[in-house]
N, C-alpha and C positions, 0 to 999 in steps of 0.2 A: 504494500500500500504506500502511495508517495506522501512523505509530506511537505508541507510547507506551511505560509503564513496563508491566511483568506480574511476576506470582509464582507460582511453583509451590509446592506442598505437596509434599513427598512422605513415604506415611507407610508403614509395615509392618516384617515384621521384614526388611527383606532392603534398606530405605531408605538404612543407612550404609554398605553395603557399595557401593551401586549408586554412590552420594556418594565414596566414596572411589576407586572406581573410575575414575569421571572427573576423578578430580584435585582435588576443589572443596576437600576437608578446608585447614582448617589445618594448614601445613606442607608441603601438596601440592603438584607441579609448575605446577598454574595460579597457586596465590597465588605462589607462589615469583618465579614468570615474571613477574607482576604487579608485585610490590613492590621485584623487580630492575631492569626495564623504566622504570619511575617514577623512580627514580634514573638511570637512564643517560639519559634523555629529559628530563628537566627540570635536567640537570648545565649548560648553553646557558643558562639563564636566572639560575644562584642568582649573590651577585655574588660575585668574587670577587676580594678584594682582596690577600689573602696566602693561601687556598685552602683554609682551616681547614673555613670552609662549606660548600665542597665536598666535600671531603674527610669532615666531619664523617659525613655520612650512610651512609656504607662504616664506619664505627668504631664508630656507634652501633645502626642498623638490624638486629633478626633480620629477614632474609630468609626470607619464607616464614609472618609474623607475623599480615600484614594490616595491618601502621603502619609507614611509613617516618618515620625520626626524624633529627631534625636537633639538634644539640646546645640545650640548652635559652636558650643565651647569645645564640640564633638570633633568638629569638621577635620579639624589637624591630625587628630588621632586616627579616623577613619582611612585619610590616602597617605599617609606617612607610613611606608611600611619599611623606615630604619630604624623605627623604635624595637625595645625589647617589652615584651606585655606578657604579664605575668598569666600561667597557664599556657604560653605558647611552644605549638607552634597551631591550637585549634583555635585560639583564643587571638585576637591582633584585625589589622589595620583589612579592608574593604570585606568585613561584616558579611555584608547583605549580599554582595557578591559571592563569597564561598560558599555562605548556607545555599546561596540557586544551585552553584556547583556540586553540593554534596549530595542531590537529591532532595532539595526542597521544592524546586518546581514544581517536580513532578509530585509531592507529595499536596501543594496549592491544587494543581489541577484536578487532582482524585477526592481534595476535598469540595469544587465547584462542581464537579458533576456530582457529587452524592446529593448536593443541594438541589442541583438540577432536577434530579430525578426522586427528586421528595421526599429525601430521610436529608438529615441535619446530625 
């Protein structure tokens, strides 16, 4: 089976209801699941030396937004990958990035389709 990326259009009057329907809106249980998900899965990786980091993104984050956010004082730690970060070599600098690589995508995707097909 090939894959790749695809788009759908969907247009008419009856387009945001169908959208809302399944959840896709802003604020809806798939972003929700999505931007909550992101943070519990990529928590293994931020580093964490006094837990602020961690922590941060539960303080800062609307759930349910489409942006998980980390406190701003974050930024440096995130793409600096010549620090040394306690717990490394799982723990350290672009986070969100390795959790995608370890298998969190895929583990995001198999939790939108469970939503999709109406268990939660």
């Amino acid at each position: 089976m090939a894959r790749g990326k695809w788009t759908a259009k969907i247009e008419g009057p009856k387009a945001n209801d169908f959208i809302k329907n399944l959840g896709l809106l802003s604020g809806g249980p798939v972003q929700t699941f999505i931007d909550s998900d992101v943070a519990r899965l990529v928590d293994p990786y931020v580093p964490s030396d006094t837990g602020y980091t961690r922590k941060s993104v539960f303080m800062i984050t609307n759930f349910g937004s489409g942006l998980v956010e980390y406190s701003i004082y974050h930024r440096n730690m995130y793409v600096n990958t010549a620090s040394e970060f306690q717990d490394a070599p799982k723990r350290g600098a672009w986070w969100v990035h390795r959790m995608f690589n370890a298998g969190g995508r895929e583990k995001l995707k198999e939790g939108v389709r469970r939503i999709l097909n109406g268990g939660a």
